[in-house]
C-alpha positions in Angstrom: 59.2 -56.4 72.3 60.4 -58.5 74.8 64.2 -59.3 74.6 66.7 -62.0 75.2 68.9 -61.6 78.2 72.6 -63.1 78.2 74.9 -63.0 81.2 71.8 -63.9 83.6 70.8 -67.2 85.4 67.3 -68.1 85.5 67.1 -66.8 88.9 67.9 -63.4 87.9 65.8 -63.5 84.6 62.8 -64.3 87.1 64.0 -61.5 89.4 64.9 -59.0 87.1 63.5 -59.7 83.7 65.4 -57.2 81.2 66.0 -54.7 84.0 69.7 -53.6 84.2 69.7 -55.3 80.9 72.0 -53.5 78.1 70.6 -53.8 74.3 73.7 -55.4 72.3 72.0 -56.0 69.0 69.3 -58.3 67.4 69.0 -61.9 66.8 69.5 -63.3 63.3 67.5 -66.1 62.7 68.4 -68.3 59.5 71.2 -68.3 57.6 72.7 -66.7 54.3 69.6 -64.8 52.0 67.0 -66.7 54.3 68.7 -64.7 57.8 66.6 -61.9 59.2 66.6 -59.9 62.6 64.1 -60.5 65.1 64.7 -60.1 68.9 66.0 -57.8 70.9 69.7 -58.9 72.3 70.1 -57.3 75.6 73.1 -58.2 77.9 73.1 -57.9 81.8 75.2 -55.4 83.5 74.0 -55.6 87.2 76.5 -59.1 88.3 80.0 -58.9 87.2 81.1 -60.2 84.3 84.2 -61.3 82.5 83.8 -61.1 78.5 85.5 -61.8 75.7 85.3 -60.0 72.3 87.3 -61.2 69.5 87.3 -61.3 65.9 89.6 -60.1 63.0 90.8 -56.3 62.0 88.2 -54.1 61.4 85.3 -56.6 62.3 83.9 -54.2 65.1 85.6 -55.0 68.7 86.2 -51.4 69.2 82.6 -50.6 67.8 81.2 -53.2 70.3 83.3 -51.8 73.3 81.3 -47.7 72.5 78.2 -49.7 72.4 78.4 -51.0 75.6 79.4 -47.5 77.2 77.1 -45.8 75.4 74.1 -48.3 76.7 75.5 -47.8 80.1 75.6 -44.5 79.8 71.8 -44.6 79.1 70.8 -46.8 82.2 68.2 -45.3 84.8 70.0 -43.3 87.6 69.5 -45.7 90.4 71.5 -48.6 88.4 74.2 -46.1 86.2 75.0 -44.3 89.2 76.1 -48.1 91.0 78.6 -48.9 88.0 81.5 -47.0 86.3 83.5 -47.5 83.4 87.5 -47.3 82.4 88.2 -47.9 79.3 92.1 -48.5 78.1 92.4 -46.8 74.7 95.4 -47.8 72.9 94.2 -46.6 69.7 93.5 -42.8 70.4 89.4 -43.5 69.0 87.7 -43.5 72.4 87.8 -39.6 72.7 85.0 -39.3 69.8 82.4 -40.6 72.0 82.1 -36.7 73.1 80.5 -36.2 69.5 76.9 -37.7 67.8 77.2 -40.0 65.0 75.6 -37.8 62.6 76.9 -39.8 59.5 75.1 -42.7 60.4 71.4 -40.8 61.1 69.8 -42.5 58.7 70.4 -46.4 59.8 69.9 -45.0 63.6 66.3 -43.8 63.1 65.8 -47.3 61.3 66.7 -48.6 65.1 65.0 -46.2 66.8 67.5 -44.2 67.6 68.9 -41.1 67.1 72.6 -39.2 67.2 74.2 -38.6 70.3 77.6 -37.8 72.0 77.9 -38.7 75.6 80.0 -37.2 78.7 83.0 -39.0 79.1 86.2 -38.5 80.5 89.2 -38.6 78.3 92.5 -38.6 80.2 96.2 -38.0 79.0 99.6 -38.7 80.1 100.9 -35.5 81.7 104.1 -35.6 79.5 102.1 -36.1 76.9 99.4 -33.5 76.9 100.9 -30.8 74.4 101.0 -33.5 71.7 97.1 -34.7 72.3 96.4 -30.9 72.0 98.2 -30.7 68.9 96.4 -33.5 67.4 93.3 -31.4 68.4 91.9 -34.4 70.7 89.6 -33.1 73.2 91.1 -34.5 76.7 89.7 -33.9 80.2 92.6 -33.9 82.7 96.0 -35.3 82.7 97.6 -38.6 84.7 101.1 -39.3 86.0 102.4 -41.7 88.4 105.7 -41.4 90.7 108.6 -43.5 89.6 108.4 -44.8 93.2 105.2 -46.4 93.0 106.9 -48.7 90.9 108.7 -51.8 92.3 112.2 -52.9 91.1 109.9 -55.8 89.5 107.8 -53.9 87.6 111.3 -51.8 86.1 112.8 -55.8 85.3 109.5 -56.0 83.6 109.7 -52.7 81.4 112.8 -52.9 80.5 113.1 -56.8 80.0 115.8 -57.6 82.4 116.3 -61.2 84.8 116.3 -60.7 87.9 120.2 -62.7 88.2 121.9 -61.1 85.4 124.2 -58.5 86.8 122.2 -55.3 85.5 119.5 -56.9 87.2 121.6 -57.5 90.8 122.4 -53.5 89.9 119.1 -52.3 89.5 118.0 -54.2 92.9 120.6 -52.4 94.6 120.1 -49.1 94.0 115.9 -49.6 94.4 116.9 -51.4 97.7 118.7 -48.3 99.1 115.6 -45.5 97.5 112.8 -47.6 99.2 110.8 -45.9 102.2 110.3 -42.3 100.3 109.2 -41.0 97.2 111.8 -40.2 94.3 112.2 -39.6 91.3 113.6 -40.4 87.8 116.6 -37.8 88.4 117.5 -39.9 91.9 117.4 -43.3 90.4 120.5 -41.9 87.8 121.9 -40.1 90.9 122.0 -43.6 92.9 123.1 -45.2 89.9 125.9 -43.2 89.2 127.3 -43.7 93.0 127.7 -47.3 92.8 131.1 -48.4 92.3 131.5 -52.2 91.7 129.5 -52.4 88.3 131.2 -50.8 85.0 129.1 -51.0 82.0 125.9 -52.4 83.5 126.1 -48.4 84.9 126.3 -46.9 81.7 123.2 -49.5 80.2 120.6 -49.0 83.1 121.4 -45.6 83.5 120.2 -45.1 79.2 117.2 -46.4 80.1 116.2 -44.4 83.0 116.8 -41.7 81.2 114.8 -43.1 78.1 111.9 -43.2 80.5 111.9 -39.6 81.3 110.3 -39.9 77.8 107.9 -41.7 77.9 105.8 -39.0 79.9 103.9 -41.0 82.3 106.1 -39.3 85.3 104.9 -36.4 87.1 103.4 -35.6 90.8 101.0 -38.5 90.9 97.8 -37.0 89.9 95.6 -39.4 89.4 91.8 -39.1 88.3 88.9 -40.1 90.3 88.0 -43.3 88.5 85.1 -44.7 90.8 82.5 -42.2 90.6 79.3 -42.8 89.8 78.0 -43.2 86.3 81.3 -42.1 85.1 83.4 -43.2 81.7 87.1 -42.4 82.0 89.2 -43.3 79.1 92.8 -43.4 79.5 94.4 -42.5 76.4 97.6 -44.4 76.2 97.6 -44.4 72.8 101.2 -42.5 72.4 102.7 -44.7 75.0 104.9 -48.1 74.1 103.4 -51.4 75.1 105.4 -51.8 77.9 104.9 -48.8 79.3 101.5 -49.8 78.5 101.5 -52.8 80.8 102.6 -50.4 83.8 100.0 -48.0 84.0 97.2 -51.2 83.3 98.8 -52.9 85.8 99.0 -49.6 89.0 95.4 -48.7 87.6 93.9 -52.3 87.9 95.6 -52.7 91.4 94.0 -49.4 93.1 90.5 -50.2 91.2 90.9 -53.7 93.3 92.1 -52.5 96.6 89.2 -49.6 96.4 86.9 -52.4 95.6 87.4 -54.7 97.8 87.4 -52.6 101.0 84.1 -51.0 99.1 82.4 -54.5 99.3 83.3 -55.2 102.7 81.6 -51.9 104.4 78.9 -53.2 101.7 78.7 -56.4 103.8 78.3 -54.9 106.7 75.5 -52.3 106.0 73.6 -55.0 104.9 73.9 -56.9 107.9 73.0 -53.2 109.6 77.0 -53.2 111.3 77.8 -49.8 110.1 76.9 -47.7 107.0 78.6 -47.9 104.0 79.2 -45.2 101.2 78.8 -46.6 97.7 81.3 -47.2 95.4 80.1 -47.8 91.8 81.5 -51.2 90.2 83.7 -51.0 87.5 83.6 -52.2 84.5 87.3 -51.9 82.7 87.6 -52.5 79.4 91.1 -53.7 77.8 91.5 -53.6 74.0 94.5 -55.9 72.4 94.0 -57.5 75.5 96.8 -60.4 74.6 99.3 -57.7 74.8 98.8 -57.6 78.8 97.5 -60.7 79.6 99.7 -63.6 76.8 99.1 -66.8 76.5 102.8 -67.2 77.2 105.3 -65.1 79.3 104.3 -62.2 81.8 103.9 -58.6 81.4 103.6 -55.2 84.0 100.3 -56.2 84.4 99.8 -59.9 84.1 99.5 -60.8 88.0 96.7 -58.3 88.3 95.1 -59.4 85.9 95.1 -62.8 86.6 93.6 -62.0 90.2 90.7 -60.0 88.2 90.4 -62.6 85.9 89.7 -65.2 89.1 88.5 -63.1 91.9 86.9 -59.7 90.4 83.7 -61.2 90.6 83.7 -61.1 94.6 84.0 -57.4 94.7 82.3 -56.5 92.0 85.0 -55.9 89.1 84.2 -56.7 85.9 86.4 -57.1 82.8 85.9 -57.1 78.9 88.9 -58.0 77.1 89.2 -57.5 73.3 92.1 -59.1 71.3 92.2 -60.4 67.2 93.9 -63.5 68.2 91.9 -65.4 71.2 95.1 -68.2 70.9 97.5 -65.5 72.4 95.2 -64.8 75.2 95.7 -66.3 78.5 93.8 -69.7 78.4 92.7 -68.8 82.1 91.3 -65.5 81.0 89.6 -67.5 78.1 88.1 -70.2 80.3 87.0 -68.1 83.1 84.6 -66.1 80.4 81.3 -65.8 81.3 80.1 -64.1 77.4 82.0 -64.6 74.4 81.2 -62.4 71.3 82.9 -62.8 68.4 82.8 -61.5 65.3 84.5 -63.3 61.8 87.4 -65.7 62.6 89.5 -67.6 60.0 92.4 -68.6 61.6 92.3 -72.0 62.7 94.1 -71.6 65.5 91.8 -68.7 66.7 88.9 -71.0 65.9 90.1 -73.8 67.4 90.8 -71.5 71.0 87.1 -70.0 70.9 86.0 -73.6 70.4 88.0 -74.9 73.5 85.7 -72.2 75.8 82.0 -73.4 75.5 82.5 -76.7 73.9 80.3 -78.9 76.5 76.9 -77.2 75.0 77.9 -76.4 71.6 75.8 -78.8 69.0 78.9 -78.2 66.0 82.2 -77.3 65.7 82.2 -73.2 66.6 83.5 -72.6 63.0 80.4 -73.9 61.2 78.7 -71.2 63.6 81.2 -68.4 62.7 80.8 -69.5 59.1 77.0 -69.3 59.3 77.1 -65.6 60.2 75.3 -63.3 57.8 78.0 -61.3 55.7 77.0 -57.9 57.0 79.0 -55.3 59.2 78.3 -56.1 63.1 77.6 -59.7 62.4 78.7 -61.8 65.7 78.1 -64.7 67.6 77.4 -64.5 71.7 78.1 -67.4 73.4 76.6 -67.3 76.8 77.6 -69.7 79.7 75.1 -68.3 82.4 72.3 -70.2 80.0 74.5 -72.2 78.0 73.1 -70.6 75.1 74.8 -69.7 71.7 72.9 -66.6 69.6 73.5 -65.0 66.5 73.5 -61.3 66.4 73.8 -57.9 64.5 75.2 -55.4 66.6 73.4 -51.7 66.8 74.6 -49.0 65.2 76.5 -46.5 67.2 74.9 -43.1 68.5 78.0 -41.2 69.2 81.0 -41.1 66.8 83.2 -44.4 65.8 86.5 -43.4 65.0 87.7 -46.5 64.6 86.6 -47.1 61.4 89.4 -47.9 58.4 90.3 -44.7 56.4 89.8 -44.7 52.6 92.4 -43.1 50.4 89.1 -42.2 47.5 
């Protein structure tokens, strides 16, 4: 059966039809006891895309995120091989997708489908390794970054400090006379320790560079290939404190941009027969508790970045789905640069009211009589699509590898 195809002009529907097309779910036509599936949801994954999923606890933003991998993972060679995946786990459920969703057989078969793990790439913090293999999580490789990849902004940012306050005159000091080499946690105490005007601004910045030997992110740079083709890399940062959090987002996203962008230029010119160009896959990153890097007010480790995907990924190719329960602490940009907006159950009126500010121009009622009119069945959601200007109402497909994400039960 034919399907519908969000996330695609109607240039590209009559170019492409459902090729490169990713199946989401099924419509639900009616509502309440009258509702029933009928068509084939598929979403396009060959243009970038910047997408939104939101909803409450529990209601499946996780589950939607392994559904899109998982369909990705399943595209023919010549379009998987052109995109890549990174997801930012900050749950510690991503690693499961390894393993077939046995449980769920049953209700797969019913779809058409059957049990499956996938290869994906799970990646650690290198200080953090011997705890994920204690907790038995099957991990890939390890990553680590150089304390001097940082810059004395993105310290102020971590560890909250303004730029005038005298710590933060300190801190911009001692980074000021490290710059031009690579160094290390130990050196930035060292350097510390030598000046001589400060007294107990010394003793406070030197605590927290030594807290952040901690945190485990700091080794010898090694760094995973994330741009190869057809891969899934998640980065499990699961362990690691939301500020620390905002860091490694923010280095990650910035090398996946630079990469890209000189990616698309040699692009460019093969196609106007300059010089060759080798192909780098597009990336697709996807960013759970997404209004943890990217808030609605204030700025984070990662927040410029972010906002430069957010306006200018689709140039070279990047694409971004953020997930977040509260779409009002989001970034309005983020929000009203969204292409696709799924959503699962909302009740906050202040959430509501944020979704409804998106897509409003096209939208018949108020979004919350749509919410509300969602069957009450697990992987209900609503797509709002601004390529047709088109709302649907979906169920979501069951999962083929395993869902850890799911909410434990103490029978």
């Amino acid at each position: 059966m034919p399907g519908l195809v969000v996330g695609r002009d109607d240039d590209d529907l009559k170019k492409f039809g459902d090729t490169g097309a990713i199946l989401l779910g099924k419509h639900v036509v009616g509502t309440g006891e009258e509702s029933h599936l009928t068509t084939p949801l598929m979403m396009d994954v060959l243009r970038p895309h910047l997408i939104i999923v939101t909803g409450k606890r529990g209601t499946g933003k996780s589950f939607l995120f392994g559904i899109v991998n998982e369909e990705m993972k399943q595209l023919p060679k010549n379009i998987r091989d052109h995109l890549c995946s990174i997801i930012i786990d900050t749950q510690g459920i991503f690693w499961t997708m390894k393993m077939p969703n046995e449980k769920e057989a049953v209700m797969l078969n019913e779809w058409g489908m059957k049990p499956k793990g996938f290869d994906v790439s799970v990646y650690v913090p290198e200080g953090q390794a011997r705890i994920f293999s204690s907790f038995g999580v099957d991990y890939d490789g390890v990553f680590s970054i150089l304390p001097s990849q940082l810059t004395v902004y993105d310290w102020m940012s971590v560890f909250e400090i303004k730029q005038n306050d005298s710590i933060g005159l300190l801190l911009q000091r001692v980074y000021k006379k490290l710059q031009g080499r690579n160094f290390r946690i130990s050196e930035i105490i060292s350097a510390i320790k030598k000046e001589e005007e400060f007294g107990t601004e010394k003793i406070a910045l030197q605590n927290m560079f030594e807290s952040a030997e901690d945190w485990g992110i700091f080794g010898d740079e090694k760094v995973p290939d994330l741009l190869m083709p057809g891969k899934t890399s998640i980065l499990d940062v699961s362990l690691t404190p939301q500020n620390v959090r905002a860091l490694l987002v923010g280095l990650t996203c910035k090398k996946i941009l630079t990469d890209r962008i000189k990616a698309r230029r040699e692009e460019e010119q093969a196609e106007m027969e300059i010089a060759p160009a080798k192909r780098v896959p597009m990336p697709w990153i996807f960013i759970d508790e997404a209004h943890n890097f990217l808030p609605e007010n204030g700025k984070t480790a990662a927040s410029d970045i972010l906002f430069t995907l957010v306006k200018e990924g689709r140039q070279p190719g990047v694409s971004l789905v953020f997930a977040t329960q509260q779409p009002n602490k989001l970034s309005p940009d983020a929000l009203t640069q969204a292409d696709i907006v799924i959503s699962h159950s909302l009740t906050a009126k202040s959430d509501i009211e944020a979704l409804g500010a998106i897509m409003q121009t096209y939208m018949l009622f108020e979004i919350g009589k749509y919410i509300n009119e969602l069957p009450k069945v697990k992987g209900a959601a609503l797509v709002l699509d601004d390529n047709s200007e088109r709302i649907y109402k979906i169920r979501v497909r069951p999962r083929q590898s395993w869902h850890a994400g799911s909410s434990p039960i103490a029978l």
